[in-house]
C-alpha positions as CSV (number, residue, x, y, z in Angstrom):
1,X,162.9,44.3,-96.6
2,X,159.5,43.4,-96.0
3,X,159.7,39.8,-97.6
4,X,162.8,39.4,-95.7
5,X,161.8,40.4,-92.2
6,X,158.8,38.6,-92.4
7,X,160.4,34.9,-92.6
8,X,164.0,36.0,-90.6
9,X,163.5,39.1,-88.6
10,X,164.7,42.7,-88.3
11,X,168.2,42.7,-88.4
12,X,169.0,40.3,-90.8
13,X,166.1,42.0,-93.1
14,X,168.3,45.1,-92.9
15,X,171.6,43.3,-93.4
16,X,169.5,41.8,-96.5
17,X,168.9,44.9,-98.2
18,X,172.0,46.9,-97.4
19,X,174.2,43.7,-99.2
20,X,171.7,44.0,-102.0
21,X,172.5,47.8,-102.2
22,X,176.1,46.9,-102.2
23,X,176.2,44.1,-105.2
24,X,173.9,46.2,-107.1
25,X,176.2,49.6,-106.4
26,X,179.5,47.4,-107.4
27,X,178.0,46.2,-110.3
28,X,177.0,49.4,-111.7
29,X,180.7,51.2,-111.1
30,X,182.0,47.5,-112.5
31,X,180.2,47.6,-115.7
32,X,179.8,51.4,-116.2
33,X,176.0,50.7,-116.5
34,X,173.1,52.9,-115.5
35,X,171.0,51.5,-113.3
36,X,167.9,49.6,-114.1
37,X,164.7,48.6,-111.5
38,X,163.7,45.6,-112.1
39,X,159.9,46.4,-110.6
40,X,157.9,46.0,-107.6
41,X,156.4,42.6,-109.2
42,X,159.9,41.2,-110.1
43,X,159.9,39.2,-107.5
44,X,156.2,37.6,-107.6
45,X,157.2,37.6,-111.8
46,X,160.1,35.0,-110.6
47,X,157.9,33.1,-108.2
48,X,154.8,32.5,-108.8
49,X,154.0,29.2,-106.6
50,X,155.8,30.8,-103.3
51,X,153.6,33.5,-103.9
52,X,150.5,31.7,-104.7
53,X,150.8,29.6,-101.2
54,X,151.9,32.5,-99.6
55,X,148.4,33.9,-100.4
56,X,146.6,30.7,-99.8
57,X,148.2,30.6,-96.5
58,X,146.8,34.3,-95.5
59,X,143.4,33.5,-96.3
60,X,143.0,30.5,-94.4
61,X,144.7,32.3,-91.5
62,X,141.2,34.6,-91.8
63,X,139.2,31.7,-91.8
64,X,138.4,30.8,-95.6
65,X,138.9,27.8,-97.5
66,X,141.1,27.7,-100.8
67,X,141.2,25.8,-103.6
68,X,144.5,26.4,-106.0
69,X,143.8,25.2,-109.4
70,X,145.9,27.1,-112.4
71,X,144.1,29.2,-114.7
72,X,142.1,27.7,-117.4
């Protein structure tokens, strides 16, 4: 909801989330499959770079400078 509301807004944050609920509901009854949570860090896990300039971008909103270089 967060992620969501932060780049669209409110209502379509909520609209969002409950059409997530919904695919993830029909595909549980579909399949007969428990459900499984994928994590709070799935999505960071999935994208990496979005997140990493995400980051960047919030520091040098408080004033700092960045540097990105990968990990050595």
């Amino acid at each position: 909801f967060l992620r969501v509301r932060a780049r669209q807004g409110k209502k379509k944050a909520i609209g969002a989330v409950a059409a997530a609920i919904l695919t993830a509901v029909h595909g549980i009854l579909r399949d007969h499959e428990p459900y499984r949570d994928l994590g709070a860090e799935h999505f960071n896990r999935n994208d990496r770079q979005r997140t990493a300039s995400r980051l960047a971008r919030r520091i040098r909103s408080l004033g700092y400078e960045v540097e990105m270089r990968p990990a050595a």
